[in-house]
C-alpha positions as a LaTeX table, in Angstrom:
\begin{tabular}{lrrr}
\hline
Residue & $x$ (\AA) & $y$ (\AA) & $z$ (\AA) \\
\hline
Unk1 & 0.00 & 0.00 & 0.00 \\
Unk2 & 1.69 & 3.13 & $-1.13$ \\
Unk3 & 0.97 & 7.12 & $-1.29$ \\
Unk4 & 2.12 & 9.77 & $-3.58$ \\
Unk5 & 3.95 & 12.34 & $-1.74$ \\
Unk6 & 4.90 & 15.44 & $-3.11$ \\
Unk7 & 8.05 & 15.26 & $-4.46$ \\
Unk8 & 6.80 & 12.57 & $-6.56$ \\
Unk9 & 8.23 & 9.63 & $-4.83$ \\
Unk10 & 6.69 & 6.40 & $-3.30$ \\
Unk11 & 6.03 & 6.65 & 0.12 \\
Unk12 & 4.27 & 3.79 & 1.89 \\
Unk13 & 1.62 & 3.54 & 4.56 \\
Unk14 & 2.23 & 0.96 & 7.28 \\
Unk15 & $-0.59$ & $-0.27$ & 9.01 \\
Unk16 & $-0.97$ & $-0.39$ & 13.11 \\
Unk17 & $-2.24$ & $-4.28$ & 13.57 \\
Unk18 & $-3.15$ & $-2.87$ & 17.42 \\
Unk19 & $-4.96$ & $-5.74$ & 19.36 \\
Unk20 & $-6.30$ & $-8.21$ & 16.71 \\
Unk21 & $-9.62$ & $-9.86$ & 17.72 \\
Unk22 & $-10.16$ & $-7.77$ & 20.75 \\
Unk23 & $-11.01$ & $-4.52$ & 17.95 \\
Unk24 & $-14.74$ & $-4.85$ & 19.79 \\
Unk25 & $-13.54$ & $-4.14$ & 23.19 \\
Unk26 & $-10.30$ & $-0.96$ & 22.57 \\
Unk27 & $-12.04$ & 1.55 & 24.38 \\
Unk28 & $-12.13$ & $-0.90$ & 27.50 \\
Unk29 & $-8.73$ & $-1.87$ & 26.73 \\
Unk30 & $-7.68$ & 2.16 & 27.03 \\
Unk31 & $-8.36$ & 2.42 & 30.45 \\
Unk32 & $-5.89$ & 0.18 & 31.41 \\
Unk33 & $-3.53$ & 1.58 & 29.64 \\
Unk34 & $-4.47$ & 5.20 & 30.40 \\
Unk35 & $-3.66$ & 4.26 & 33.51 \\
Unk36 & $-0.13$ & 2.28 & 32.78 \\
Unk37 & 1.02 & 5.97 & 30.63 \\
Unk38 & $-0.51$ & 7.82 & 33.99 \\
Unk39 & 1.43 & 5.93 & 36.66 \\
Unk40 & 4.66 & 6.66 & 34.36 \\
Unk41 & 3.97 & 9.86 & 33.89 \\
Unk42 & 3.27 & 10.80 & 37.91 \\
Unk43 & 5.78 & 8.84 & 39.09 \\
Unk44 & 8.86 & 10.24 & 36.53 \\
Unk45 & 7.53 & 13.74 & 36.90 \\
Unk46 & 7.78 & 13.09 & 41.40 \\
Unk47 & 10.84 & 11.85 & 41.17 \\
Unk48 & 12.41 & 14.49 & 39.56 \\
Unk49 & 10.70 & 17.33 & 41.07 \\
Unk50 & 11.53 & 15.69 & 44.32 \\
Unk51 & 15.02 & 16.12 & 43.05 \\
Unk52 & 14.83 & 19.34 & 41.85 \\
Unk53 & 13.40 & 20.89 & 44.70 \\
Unk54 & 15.24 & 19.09 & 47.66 \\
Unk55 & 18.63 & 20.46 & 47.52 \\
Unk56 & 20.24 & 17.61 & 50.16 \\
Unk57 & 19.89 & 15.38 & 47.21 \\
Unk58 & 21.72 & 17.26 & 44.32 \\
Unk59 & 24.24 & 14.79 & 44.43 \\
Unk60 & 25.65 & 12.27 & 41.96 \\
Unk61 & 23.21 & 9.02 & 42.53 \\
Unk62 & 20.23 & 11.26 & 42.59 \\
Unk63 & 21.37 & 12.85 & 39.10 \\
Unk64 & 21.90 & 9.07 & 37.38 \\
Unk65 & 18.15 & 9.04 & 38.75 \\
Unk66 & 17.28 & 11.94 & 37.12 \\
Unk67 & 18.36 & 10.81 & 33.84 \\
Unk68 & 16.66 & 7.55 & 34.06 \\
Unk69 & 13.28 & 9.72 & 35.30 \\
Unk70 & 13.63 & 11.42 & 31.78 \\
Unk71 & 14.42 & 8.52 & 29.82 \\
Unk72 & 11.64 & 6.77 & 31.20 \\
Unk73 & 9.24 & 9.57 & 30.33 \\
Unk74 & 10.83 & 9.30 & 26.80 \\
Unk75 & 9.76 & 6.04 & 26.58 \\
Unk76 & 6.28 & 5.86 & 27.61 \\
Unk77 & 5.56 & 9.28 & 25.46 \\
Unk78 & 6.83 & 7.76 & 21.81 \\
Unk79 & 4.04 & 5.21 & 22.04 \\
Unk80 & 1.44 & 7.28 & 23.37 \\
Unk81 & 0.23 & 8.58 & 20.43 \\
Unk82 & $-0.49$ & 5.94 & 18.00 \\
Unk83 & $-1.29$ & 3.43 & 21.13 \\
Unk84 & $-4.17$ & 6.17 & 21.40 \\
Unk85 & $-5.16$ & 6.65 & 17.82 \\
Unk86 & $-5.63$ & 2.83 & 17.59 \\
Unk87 & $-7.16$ & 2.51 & 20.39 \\
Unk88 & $-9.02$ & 5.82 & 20.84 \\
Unk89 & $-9.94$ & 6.82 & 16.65 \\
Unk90 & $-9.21$ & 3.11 & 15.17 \\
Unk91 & $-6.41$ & 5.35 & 13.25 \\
Unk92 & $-4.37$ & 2.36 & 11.72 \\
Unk93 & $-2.59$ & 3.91 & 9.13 \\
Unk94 & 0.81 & 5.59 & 9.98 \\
Unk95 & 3.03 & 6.80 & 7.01 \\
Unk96 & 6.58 & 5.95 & 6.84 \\
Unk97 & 8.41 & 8.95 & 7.57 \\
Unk98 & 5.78 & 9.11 & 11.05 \\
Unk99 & 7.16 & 5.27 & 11.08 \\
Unk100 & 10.59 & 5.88 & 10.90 \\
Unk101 & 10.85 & 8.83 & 13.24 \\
Unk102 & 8.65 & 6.98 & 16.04 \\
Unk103 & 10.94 & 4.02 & 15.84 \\
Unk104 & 13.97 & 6.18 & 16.15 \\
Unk105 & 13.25 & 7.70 & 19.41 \\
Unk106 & 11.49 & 3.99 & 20.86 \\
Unk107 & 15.09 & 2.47 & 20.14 \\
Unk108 & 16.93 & 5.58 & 21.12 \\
Unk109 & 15.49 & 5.65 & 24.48 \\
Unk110 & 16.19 & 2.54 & 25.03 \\
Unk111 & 19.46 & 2.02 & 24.70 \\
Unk112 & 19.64 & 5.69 & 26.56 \\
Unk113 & 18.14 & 3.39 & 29.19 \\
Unk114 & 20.81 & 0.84 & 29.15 \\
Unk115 & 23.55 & 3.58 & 29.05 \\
Unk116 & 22.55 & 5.09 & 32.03 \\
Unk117 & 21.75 & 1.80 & 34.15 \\
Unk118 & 25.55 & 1.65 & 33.28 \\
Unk119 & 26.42 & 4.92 & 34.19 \\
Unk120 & 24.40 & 4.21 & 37.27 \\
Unk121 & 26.22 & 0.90 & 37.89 \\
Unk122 & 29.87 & 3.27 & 37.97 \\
Unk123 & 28.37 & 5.68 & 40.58 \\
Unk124 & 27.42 & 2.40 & 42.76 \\
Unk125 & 31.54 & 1.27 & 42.02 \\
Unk126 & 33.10 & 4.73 & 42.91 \\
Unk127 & 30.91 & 5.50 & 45.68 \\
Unk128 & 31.82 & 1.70 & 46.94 \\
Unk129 & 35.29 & 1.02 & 46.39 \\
Unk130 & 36.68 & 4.48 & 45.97 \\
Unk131 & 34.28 & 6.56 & 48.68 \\
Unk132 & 37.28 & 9.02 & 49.32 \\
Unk133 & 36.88 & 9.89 & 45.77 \\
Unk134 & 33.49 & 10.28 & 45.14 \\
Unk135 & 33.12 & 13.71 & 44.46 \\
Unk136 & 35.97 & 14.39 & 42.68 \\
Unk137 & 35.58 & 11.52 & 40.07 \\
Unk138 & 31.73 & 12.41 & 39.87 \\
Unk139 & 31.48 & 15.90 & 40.06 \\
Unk140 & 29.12 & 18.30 & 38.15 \\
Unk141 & 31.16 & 17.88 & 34.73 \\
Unk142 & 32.07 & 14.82 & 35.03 \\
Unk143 & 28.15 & 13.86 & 35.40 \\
Unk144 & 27.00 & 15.85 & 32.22 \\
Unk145 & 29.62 & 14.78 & 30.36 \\
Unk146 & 28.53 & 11.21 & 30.96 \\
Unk147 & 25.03 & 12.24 & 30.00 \\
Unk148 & 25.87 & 13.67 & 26.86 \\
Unk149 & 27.83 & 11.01 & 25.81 \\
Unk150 & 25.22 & 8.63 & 26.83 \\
Unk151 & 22.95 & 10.66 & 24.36 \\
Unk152 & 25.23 & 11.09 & 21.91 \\
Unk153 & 26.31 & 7.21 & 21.65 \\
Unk154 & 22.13 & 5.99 & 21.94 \\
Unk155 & 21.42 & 8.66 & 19.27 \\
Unk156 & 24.40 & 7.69 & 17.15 \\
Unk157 & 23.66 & 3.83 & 16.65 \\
Unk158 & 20.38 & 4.47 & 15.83 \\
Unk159 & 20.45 & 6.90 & 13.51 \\
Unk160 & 21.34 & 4.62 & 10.58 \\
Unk161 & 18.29 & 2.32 & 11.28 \\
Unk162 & 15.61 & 5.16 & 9.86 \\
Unk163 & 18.18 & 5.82 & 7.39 \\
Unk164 & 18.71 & 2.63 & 5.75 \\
Unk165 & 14.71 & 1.67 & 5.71 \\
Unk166 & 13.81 & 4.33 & 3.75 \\
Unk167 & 16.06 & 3.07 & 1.07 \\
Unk168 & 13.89 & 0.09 & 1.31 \\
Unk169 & 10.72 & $-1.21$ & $-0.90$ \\
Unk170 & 7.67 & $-2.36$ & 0.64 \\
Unk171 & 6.15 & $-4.01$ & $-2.13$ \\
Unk172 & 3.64 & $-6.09$ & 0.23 \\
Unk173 & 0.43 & $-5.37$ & 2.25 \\
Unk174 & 2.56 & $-3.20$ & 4.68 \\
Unk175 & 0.80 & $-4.68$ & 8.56 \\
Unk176 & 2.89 & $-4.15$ & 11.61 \\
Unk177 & 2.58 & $-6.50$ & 14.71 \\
Unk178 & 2.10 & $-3.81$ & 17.04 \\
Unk179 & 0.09 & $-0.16$ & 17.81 \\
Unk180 & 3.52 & 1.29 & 17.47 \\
Unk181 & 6.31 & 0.93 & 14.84 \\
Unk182 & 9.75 & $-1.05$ & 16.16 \\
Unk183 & 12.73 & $-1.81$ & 13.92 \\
Unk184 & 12.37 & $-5.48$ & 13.02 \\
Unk185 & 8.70 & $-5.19$ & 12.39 \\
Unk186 & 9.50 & $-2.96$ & 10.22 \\
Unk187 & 12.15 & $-4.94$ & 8.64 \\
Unk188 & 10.30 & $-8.31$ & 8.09 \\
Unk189 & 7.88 & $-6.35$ & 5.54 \\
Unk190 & 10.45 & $-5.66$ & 3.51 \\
Unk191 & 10.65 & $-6.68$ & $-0.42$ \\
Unk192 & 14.58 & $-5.55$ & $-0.43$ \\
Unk193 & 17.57 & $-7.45$ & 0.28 \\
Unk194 & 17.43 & $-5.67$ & 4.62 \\
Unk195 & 20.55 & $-7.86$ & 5.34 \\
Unk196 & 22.56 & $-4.97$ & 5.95 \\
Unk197 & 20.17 & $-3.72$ & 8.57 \\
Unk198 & 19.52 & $-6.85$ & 10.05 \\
Unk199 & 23.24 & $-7.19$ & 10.77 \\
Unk200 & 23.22 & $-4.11$ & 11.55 \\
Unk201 & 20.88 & $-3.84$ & 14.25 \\
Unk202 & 22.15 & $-6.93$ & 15.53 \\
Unk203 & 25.57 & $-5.73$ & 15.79 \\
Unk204 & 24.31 & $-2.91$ & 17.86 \\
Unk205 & 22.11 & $-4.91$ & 20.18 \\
Unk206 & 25.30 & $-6.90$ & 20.99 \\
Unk207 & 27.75 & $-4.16$ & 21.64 \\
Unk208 & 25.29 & $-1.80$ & 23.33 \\
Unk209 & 22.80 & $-3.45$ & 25.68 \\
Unk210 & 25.15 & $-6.90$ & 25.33 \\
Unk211 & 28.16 & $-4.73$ & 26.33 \\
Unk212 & 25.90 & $-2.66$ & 28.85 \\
Unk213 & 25.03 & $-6.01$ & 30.87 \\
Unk214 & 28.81 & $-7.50$ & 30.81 \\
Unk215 & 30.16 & $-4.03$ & 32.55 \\
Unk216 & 27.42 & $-3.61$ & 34.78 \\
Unk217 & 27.70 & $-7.24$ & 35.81 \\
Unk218 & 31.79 & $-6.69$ & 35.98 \\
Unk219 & 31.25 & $-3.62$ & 38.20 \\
Unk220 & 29.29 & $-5.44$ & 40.48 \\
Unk221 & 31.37 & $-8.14$ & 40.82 \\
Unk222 & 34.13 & $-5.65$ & 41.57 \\
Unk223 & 31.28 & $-4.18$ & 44.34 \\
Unk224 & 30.60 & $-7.64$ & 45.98 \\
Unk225 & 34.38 & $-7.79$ & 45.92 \\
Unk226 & 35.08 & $-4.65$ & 48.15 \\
Unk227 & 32.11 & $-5.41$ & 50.38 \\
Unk228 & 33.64 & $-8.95$ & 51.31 \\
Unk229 & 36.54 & $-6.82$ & 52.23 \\
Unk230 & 34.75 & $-5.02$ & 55.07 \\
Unk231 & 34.79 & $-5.91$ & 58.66 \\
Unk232 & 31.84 & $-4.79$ & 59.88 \\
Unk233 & 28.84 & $-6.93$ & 59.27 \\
Unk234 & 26.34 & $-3.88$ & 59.47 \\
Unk235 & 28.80 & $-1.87$ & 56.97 \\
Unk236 & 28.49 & $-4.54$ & 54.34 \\
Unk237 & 24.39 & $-4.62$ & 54.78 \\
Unk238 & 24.64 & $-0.88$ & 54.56 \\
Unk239 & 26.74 & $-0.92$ & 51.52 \\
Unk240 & 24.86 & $-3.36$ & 49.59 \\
Unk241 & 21.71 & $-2.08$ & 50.60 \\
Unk242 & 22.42 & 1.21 & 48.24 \\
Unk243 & 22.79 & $-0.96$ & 45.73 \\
Unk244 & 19.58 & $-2.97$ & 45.59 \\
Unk245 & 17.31 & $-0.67$ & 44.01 \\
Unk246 & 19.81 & $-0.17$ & 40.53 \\
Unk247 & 19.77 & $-4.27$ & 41.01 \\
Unk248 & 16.03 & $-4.13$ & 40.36 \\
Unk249 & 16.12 & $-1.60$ & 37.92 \\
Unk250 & 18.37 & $-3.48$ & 35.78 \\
Unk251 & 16.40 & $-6.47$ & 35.88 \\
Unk252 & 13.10 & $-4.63$ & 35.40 \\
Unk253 & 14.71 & $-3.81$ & 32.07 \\
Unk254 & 17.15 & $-6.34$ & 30.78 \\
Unk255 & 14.92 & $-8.90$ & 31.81 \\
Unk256 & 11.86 & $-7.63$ & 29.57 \\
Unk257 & 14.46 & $-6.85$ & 26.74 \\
Unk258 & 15.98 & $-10.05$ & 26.48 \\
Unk259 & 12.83 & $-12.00$ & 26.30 \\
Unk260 & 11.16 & $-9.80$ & 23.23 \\
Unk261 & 14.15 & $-9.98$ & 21.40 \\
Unk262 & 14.48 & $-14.21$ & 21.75 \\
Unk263 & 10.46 & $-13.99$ & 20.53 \\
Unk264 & 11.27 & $-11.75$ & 17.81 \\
Unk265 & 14.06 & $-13.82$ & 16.72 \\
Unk266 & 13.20 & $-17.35$ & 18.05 \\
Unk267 & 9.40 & $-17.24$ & 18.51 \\
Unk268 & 7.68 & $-16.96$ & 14.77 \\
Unk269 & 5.95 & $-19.46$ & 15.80 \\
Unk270 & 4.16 & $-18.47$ & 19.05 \\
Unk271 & 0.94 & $-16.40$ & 19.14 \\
Unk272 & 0.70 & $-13.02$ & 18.12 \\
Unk273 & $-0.85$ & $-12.32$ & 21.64 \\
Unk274 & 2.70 & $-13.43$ & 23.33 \\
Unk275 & 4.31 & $-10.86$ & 20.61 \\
Unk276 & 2.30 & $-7.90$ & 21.80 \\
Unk277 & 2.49 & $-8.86$ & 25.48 \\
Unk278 & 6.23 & $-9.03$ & 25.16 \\
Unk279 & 6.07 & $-5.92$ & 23.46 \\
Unk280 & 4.15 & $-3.62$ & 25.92 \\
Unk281 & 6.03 & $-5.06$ & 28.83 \\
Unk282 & 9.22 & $-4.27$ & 27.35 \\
Unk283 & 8.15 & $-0.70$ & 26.95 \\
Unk284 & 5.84 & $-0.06$ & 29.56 \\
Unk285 & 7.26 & $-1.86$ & 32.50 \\
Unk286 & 10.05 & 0.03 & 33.43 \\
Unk287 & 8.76 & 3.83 & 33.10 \\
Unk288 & 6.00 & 2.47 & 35.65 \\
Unk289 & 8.11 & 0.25 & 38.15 \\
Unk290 & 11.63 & 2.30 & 38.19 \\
Unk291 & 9.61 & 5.46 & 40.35 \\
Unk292 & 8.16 & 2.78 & 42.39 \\
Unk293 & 11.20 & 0.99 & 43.07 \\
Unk294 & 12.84 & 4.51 & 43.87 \\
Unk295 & 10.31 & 5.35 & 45.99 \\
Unk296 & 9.92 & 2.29 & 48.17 \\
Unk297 & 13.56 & 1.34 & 48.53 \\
Unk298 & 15.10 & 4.95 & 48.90 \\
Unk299 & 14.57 & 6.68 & 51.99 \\
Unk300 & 15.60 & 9.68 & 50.98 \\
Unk301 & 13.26 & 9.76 & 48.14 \\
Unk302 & 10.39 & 8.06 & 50.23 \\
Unk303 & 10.43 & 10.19 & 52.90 \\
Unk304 & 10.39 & 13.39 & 50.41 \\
Unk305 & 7.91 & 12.57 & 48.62 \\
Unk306 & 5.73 & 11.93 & 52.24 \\
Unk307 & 6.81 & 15.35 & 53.25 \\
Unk308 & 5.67 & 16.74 & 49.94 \\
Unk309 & 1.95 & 15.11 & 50.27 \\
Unk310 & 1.94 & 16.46 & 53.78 \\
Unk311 & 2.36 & 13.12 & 55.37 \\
Unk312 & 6.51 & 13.03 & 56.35 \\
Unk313 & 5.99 & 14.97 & 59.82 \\
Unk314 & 5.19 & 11.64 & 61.00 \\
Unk315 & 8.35 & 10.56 & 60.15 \\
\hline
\end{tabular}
């Protein structure tokens, strides 16, 4: 299915599949996930106001947080929009450059994500095993110039992706799996020879979120290594204990992320039910449960966010 744009080229239309079979019941199915985008959206917007405001925690961990707080938001807002038009207007039809630029910031957000769980993972190894030096390694600069490069790099691999599909002919009826456009979905409707992306965006899931999971694994081996290395039984607890709300986070992520990209890959086979599920958790679950996680595990953050509600004089 193809439009004529105005330069006089072919431009095609993909198609949103959405929820097939449950069409009869999307308005029902919205309010579930108004309230998924909702919790996301509160939660990411508290944390970093809570940040913002509270000047005790302008230090480095609670800037790492900050950065995930915004990627997080990035997340859940590139598949509002179409997740709403199919579910909201039945709007199935998405042209490709729409396509391309929706996929771009869904994969560039989330390898922003893995970047700075690993950036994260280095504050929990300096502020560990080289405490004396935690302020000098991290300081101000030293913490945006980490977030730019995280940027930079997420933006840089992805940038091809777009690129190379438009070069691409879609010669079929163009039907994506999803309410939102990803880069393999994309890929399999291809009537070109996509090798080079395929490769390609294989290549980059190996040395960015495969890469990602190795360090941050390595750093906390290095972490459990230091803590054995304390005396104090309560100092160990303590020590670890900062750590166990990045553990969650990671998992929250990688977790999700692993196990859409062995269905994409390894699953053809399965139900196009377990595709979407995959799909929305991968996308959905961690701008939801990172806040929480935040919230519940950190006191700091807990008990500022109580005090902001009007409920932390108890405390």
């Amino acid at each position: 299915m193809v439009i004529w744009s105005n330069n006089n080229t072919m431009e095609p239309i993909f198609i949103l599949r959405g929820f097939p079979g449950l069409e009869y019941v999307h308005s029902w199915l919205s309010i579930p996930f108004c309230f998924v985008y909702l919790v996301a959206f509160i939660g990411n917007v508290t944390i970093l106001s809570v940040i913002w405001i509270e000047s005790s925690l302008h230090q480095p961990m609670y800037y790492f947080l900050s950065l995930l707080a915004l990627t997080d938001l990035g997340m859940s807002m590139s598949t509002l929009p179409t997740m709403f038009a199919v579910l909201w207007l039945d709007a199935r039809e998405i042209q490709a450059s729409v396509c391309y630029a929706q996929l771009f910031f869904i994969h560039t957000f989330t390898f922003l994500e893995s970047s700075v769980l690993l950036a994260m993972a280095f504050d929990r190894f300096v502020a560990i095993c080289r405490p004396l030096h935690y302020t000098t390694i991290l300081n101000n600069s030293a913490i945006g110039k980490i977030g730019l490069a995280c940027l930079l790099r997420s933006m840089g691999v992805v940038l091809p992706t777009p690129l190379l599909l438009r070069r691409y002919h879609y010669c079929h009826v163009n039907v994506l799996s999803h309410a939102f456009c990803l880069h393999q979905d994309v890929l399999k409707l291809s009537c070109s020879d996509a090798r080079i992306s395929s490769v390609y965006g294989l290549c980059v899931v190996i040395t960015t979120l495969g890469m990602d999971s190795v360090f941050i694994l390595l750093s906390y081996v290095l972490i459990l290594n230091a803590v054995l290395g304390i005396a104090s039984h309560e100092e160990r607890l303590k020590a670890l204990n900062t750590c166990v709300s990045h553990i969650c986070v990671v998992l929250i992520f990688f977790v999700p992320v692993i196990g859409v990209s062995m269905v994409h890959r390894f699953g053809k086979h399965l139900s196009s039910i377990v595709h979407l599920i995959m799909a929305d958790i991968y996308l959905l679950f961690p701008p939801v449960l990172n806040p929480i996680v935040y919230s519940v595990r950190t006191k700091q953050i807990r008990l500022r966010i109580l005090r902001k509600f009007g409920r932390g004089r108890r405390f």
